[in-house]
C-alpha atoms as a printed R data frame, in Angstrom:
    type eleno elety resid chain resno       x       y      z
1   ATOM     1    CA   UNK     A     1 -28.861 -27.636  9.787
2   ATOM     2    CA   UNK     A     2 -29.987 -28.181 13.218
3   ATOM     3    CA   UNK     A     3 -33.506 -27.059 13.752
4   ATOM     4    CA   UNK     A     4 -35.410 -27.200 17.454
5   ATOM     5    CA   UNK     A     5 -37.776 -25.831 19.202
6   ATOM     6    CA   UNK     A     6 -36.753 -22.515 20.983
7   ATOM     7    CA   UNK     A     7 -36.619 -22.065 24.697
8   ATOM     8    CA   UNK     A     8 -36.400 -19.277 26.885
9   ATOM     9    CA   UNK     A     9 -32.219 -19.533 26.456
10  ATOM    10    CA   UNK     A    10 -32.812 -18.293 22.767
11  ATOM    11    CA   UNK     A    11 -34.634 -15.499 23.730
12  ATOM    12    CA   UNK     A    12 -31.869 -13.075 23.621
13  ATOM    13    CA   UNK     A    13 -30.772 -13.911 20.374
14  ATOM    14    CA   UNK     A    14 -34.183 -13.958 18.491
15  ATOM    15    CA   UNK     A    15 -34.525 -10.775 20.107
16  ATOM    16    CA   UNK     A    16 -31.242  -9.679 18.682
17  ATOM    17    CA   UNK     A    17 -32.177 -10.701 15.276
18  ATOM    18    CA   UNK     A    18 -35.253  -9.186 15.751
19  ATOM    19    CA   UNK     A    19 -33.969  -5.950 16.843
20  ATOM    20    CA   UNK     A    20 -31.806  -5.113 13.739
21  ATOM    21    CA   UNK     A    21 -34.474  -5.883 11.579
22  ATOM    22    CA   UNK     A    22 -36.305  -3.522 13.127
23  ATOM    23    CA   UNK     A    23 -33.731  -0.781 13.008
24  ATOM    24    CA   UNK     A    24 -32.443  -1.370 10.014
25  ATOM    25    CA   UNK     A    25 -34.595  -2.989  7.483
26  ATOM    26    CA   UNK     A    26 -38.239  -3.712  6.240
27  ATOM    27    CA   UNK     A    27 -38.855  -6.874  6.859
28  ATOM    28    CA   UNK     A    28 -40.920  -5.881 10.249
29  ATOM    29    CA   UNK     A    29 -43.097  -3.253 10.070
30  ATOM    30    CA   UNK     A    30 -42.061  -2.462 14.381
31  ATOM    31    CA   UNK     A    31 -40.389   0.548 14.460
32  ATOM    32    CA   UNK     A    32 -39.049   0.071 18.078
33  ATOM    33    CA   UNK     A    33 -37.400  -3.017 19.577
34  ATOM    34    CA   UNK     A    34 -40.034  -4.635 21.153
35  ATOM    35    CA   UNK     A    35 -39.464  -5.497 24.992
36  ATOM    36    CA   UNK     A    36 -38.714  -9.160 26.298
37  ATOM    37    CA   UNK     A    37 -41.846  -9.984 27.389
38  ATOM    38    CA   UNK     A    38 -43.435  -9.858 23.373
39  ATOM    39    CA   UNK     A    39 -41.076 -12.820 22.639
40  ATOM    40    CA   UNK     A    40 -41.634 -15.071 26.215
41  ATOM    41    CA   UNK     A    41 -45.335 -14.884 24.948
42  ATOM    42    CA   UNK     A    42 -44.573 -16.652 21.554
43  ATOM    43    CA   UNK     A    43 -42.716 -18.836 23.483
44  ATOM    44    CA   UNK     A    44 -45.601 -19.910 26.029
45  ATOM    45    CA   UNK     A    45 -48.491 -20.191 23.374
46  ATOM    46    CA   UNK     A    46 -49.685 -23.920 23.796
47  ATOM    47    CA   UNK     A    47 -52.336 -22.853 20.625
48  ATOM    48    CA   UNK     A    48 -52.571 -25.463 18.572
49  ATOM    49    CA   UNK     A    49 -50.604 -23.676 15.141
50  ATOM    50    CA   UNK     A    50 -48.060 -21.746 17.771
51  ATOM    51    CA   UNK     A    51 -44.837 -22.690 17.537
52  ATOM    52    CA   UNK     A    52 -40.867 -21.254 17.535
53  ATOM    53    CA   UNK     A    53 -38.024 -23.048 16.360
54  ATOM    54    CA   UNK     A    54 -34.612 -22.096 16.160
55  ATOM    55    CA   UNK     A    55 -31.485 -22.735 13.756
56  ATOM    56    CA   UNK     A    56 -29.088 -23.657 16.131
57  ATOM    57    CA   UNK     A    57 -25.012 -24.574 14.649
58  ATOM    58    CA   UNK     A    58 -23.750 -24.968 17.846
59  ATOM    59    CA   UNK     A    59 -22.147 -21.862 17.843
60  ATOM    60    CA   UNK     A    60 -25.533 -19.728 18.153
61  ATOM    61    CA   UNK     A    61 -28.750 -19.047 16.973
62  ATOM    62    CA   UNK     A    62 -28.885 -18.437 13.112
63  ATOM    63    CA   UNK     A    63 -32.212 -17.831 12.530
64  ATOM    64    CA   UNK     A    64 -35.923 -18.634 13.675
65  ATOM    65    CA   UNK     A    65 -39.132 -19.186 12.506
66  ATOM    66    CA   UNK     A    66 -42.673 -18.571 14.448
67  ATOM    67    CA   UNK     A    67 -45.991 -19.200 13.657
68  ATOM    68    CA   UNK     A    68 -49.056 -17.446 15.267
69  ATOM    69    CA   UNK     A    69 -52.550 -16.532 14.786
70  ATOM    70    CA   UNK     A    70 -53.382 -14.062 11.875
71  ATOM    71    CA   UNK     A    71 -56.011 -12.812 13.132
72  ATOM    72    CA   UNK     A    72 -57.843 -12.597 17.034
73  ATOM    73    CA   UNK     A    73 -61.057 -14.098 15.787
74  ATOM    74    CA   UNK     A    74 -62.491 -17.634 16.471
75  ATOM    75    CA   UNK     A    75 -63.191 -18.797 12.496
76  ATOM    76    CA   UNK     A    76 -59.597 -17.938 11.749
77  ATOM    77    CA   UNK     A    77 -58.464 -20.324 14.405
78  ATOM    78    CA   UNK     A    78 -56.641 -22.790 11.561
79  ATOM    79    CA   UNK     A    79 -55.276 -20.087  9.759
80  ATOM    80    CA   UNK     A    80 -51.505 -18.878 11.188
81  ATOM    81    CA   UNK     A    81 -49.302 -16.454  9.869
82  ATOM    82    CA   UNK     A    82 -45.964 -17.572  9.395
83  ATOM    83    CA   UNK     A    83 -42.209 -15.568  9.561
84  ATOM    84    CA   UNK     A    84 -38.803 -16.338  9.243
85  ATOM    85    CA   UNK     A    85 -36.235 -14.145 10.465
86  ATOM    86    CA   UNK     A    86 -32.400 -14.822 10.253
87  ATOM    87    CA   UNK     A    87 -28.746 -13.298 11.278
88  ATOM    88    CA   UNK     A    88 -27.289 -11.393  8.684
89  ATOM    89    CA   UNK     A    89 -24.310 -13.564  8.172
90  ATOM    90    CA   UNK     A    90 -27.075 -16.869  7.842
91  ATOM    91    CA   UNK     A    91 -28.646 -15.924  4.546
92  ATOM    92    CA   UNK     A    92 -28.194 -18.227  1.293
93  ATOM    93    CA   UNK     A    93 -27.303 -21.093  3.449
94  ATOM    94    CA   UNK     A    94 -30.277 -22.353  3.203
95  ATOM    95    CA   UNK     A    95 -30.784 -21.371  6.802
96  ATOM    96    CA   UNK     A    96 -34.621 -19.962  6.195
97  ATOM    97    CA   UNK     A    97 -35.687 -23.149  4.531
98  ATOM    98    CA   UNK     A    98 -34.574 -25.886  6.646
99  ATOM    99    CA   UNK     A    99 -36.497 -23.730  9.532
100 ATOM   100    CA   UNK     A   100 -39.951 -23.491  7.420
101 ATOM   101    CA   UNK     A   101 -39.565 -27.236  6.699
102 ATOM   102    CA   UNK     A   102 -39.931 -27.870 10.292
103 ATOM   103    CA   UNK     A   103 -42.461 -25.315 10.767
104 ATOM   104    CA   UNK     A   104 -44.406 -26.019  8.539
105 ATOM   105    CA   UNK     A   105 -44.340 -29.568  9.585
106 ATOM   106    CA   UNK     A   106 -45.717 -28.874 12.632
107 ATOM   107    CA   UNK     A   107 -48.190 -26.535 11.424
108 ATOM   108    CA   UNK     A   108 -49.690 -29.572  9.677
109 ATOM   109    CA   UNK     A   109 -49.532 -32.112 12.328
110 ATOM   110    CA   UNK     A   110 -51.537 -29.354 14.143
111 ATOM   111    CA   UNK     A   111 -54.604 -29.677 11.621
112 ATOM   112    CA   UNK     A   112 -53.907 -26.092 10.599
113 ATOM   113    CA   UNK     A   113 -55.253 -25.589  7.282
114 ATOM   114    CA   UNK     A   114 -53.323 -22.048  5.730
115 ATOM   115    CA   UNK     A   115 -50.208 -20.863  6.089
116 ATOM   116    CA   UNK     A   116 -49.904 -17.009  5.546
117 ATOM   117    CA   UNK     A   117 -46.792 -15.074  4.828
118 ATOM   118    CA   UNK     A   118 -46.483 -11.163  4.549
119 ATOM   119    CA   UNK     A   119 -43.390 -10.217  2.560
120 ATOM   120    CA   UNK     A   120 -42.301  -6.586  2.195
121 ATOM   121    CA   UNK     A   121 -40.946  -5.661 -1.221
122 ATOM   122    CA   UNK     A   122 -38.291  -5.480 -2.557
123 ATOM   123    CA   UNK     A   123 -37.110  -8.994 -1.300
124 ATOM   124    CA   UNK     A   124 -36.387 -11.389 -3.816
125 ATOM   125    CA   UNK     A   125 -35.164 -13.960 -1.309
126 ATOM   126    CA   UNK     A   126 -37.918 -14.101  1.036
127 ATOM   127    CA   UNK     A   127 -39.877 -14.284 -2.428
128 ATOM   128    CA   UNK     A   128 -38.146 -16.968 -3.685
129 ATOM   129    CA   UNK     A   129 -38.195 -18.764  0.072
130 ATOM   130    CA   UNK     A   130 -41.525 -18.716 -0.112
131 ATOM   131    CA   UNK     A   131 -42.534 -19.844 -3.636
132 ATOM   132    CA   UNK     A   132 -39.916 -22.804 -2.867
133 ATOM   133    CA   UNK     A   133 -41.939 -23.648  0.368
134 ATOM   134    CA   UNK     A   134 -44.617 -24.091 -2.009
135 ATOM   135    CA   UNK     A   135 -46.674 -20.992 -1.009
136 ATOM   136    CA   UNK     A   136 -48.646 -19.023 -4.191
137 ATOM   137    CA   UNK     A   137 -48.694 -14.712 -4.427
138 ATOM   138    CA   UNK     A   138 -52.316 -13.650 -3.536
139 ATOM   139    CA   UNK     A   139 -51.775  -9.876 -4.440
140 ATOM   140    CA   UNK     A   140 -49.887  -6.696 -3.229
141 ATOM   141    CA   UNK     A   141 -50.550  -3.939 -1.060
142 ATOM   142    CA   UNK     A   142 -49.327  -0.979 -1.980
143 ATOM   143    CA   UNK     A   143 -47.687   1.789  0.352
144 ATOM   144    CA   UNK     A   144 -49.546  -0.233  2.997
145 ATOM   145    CA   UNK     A   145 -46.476   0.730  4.996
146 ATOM   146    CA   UNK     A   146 -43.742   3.802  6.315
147 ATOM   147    CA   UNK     A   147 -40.750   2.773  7.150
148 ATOM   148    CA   UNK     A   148 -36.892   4.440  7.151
149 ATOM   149    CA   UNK     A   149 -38.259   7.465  5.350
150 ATOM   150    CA   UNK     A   150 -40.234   5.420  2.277
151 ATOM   151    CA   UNK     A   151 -43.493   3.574  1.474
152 ATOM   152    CA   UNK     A   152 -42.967   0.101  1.757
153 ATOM   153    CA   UNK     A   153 -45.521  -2.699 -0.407
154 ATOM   154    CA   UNK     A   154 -46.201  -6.121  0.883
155 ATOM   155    CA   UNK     A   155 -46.858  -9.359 -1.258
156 ATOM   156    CA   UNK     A   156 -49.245 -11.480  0.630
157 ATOM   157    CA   UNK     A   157 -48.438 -15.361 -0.144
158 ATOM   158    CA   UNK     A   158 -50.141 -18.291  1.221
159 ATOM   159    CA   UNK     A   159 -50.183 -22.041  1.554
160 ATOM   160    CA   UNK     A   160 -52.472 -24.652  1.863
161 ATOM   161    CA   UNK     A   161 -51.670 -27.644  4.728
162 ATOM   162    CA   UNK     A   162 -54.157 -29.556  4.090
């Protein structure tokens, strides 16, 4: 699977991805498309840790992957949070994998020490994405979130880089 970093030509279509998560599932926690500008600033982040790749077949974009801080302050500066997002018609091709191989590839190479991924349940793929990507459960959150009429729990999972 052909993985690269996105430019502003994918934009559309990890919006589009985006987007129907948003409105249809839990795997976001948005509850409104977010405007173009939220993704062109992913895009621009020269922070060490940053980075968005895409799935690319040719065809289209399949999927992505970002990383990004996980939180604003200065002492969590190696610490990135870490998502993978893909089209409907991509999942259990092993789509979501090839992209966090790259990712967190780079994350690495970028001295960044911890990965963290927030994974709402139920979703025994993302679940088993992650464990296979090497990342541990830390805990749950319950009804941390409301979403499409129902409390929604998150696993927290996390990896160390380094």
């Amino acid at each position: 699977m052909p993985i690269r970093p996105a430019t502003a030509q994918d934009l559309p279509a990890i919006k589009a991805i985006y987007d129907h998560e948003v409105l249809t599932g839990i795997s976001t926690f948005a509850t409104a498309p977010p405007g173009p500008d939220y993704w062109q600033v992913r895009l621009d982040s020269r922070a060490p840790g940053d980075h968005v790749y895409v799935a690319d077949d040719g065809e289209g974009v399949l999927g992505y992957a970002y990383s990004s801080a996980y939180r604003p302050r200065e002492a969590y500066a190696r610490t990135r949070e870490s998502s993978v997002y893909l089209h409907p018609e991509a999942r259990g091709r092993g789509v979501g994998r090839s992209l966090y191989d790259v990712l967190l590839a780079a994350m690495r190479a970028d001295g960044v020490r911890l990965a963290v991924a927030v994974v709402a349940l139920p979703n025994d793929a993302s679940r088993a994405l992650h464990r296979a990507c090497g990342f541990r459960s830390v805990g749950v959150l319950h009804d941390v979130g409301h979403k499409l009429g129902r409390w929604v729990d998150t696993e927290l999972f996390e990896l160390r880089l380094t």
